[in-house]
C-alpha positions as CSV (number, residue, x, y, z in Angstrom):
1,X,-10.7,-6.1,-12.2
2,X,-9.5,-6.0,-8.7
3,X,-9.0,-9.7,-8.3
4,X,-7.1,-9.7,-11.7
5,X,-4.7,-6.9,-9.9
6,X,-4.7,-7.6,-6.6
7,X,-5.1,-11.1,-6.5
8,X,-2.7,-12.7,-8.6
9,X,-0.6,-15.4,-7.6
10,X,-2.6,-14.8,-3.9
11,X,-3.8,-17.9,-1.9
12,X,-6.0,-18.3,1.4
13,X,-2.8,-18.7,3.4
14,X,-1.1,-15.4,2.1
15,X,-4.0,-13.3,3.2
16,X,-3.8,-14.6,6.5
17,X,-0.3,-14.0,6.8
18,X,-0.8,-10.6,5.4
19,X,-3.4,-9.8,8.0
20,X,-1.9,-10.9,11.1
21,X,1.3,-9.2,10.2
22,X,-0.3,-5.8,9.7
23,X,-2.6,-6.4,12.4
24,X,0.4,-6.5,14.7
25,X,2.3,-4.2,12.9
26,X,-0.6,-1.0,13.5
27,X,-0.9,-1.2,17.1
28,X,3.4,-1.8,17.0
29,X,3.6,1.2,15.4
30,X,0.9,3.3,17.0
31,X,2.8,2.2,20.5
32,X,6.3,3.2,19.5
33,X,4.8,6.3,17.9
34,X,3.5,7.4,20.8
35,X,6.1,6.4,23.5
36,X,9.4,6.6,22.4
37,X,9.9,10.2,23.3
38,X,9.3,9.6,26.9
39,X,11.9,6.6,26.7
40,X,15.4,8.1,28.3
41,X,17.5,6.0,26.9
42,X,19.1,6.5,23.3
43,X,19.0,2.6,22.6
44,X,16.2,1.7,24.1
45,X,14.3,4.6,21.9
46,X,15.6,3.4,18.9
47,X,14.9,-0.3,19.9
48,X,11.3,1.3,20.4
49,X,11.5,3.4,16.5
50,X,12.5,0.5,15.1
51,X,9.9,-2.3,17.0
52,X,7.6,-1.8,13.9
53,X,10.1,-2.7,11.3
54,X,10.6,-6.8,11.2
55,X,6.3,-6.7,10.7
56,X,7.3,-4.4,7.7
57,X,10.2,-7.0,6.1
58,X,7.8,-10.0,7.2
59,X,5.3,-8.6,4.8
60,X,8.2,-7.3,2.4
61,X,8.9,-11.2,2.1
62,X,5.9,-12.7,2.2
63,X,5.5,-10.1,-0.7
64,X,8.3,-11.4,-2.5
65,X,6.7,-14.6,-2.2
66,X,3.6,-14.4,-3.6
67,X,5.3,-12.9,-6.7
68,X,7.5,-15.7,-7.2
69,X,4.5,-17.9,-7.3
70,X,2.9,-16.3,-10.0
71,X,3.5,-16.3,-14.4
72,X,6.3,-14.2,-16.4
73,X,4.0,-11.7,-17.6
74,X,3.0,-10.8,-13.8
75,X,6.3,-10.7,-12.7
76,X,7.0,-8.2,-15.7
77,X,3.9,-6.7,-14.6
78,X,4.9,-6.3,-11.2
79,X,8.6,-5.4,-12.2
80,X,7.5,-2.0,-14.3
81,X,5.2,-1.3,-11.7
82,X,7.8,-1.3,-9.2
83,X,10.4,0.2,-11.1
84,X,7.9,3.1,-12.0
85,X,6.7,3.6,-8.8
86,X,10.0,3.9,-7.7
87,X,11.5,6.7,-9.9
88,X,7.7,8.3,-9.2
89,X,7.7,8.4,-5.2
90,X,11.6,9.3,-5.4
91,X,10.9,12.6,-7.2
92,X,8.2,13.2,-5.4
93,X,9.6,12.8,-2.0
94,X,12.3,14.5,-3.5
95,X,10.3,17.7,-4.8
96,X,8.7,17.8,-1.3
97,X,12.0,17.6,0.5
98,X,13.0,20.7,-1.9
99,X,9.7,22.4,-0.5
100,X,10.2,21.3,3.1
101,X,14.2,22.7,2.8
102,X,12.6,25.8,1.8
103,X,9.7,26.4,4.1
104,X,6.8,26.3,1.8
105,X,5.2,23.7,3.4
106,X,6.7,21.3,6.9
107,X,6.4,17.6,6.4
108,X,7.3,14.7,8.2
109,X,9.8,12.2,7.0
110,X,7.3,9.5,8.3
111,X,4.6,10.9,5.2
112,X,7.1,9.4,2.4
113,X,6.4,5.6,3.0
114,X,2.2,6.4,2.7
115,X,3.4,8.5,-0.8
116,X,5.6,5.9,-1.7
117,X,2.4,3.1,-1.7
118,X,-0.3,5.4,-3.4
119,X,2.3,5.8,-6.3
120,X,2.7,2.3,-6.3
121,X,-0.6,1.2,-6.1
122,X,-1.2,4.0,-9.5
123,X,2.1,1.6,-10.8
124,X,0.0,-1.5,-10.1
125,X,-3.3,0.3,-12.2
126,X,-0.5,1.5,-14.8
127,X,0.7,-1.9,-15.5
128,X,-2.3,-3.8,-15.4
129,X,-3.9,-1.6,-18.0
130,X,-0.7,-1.5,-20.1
131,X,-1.1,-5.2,-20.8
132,X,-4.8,-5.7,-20.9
C-alpha cells in the first residue's frame, strides 16, 4: 500500500531532491529558530525567520512536479486530497485559534503547518481508499 500512496509518479531523482532539500531545510530552521531573537536588527531577523522558507517552496515545486508526471486519476486523487485537507486543517487551526483567543489552551502559530500535514497525509489515506 505505501508505495501505491506515496510513491506515485516518484522517481530515484525526486527522492534525492526531496532529501537534500529537507536535510538543509531542518538544520535552517532549527538555526533561525534558535537565533533570531538575539539578532538586533528588525531586517536582519526577518531575513533570519524567513532563511527556512525558499527549502519549503523548493520542495512545494518539486512537489508540484512529481504530480504533473503522474495519471488523471492521481491527480484527482491528489486534488480531493488536497482540497479536503485544506477545508480540514483550516477549521481546525481555526477552532484552536478560537481556543487560543480564549485561553483554554496557548499555542503557537508555528504548530499549524505540522496540523496542516497530518490532515493531509489522513487526505492522502482518504483518497487512496476512496478509489481502491
Amino acid at each position: 500500500m505505501f508505495r501505491e500512496l506515496w510513491c506515485s509518479g516518484t522517481t530515484r531523482r525526486y527522492w534525492w531532491a526531496m532529501t537534500g532539500l529537507m536535510a538543509a531545510y531542518i538544520p535552517t530552521f532549527v538555526f533561525a529558530m534558535a537565533k533570531m531573537h538575539s539578532i538586533q536588527s528588525p531586517l536582519l531577523r526577518a531575513v533570519a525567520a524567513l532563511s527556512p522558507m525558499p527549502f519549503l517552496l523548493a520542495a512545494v515545486y518539486l512537489e508540484y512536479l512529481r504530480i504533473r508526471r503522474t495519471d488523471e486519476l492521481r491527480q484527482r486523487m491528489e486534488l480531493e486530497a488536497g482540497l479536503l485537507g485544506l477545508v480540514a486543517s483550516i477549521l481546525i487551526v481555526m477552532a484552536l485559534g478560537l481556543l487560543d483567543g480564549a485561553g483554554v489552551v496557548k499555542l503557537p502559530l508555528l504548530l499549524a503547518a505540522p496540523v496542516m500535514c497530518v490532515v493531509y497525509i489522513a487526505a492522502q489515506v482518504w483518497a487512496h481508499r476512496h478509489y481502491q
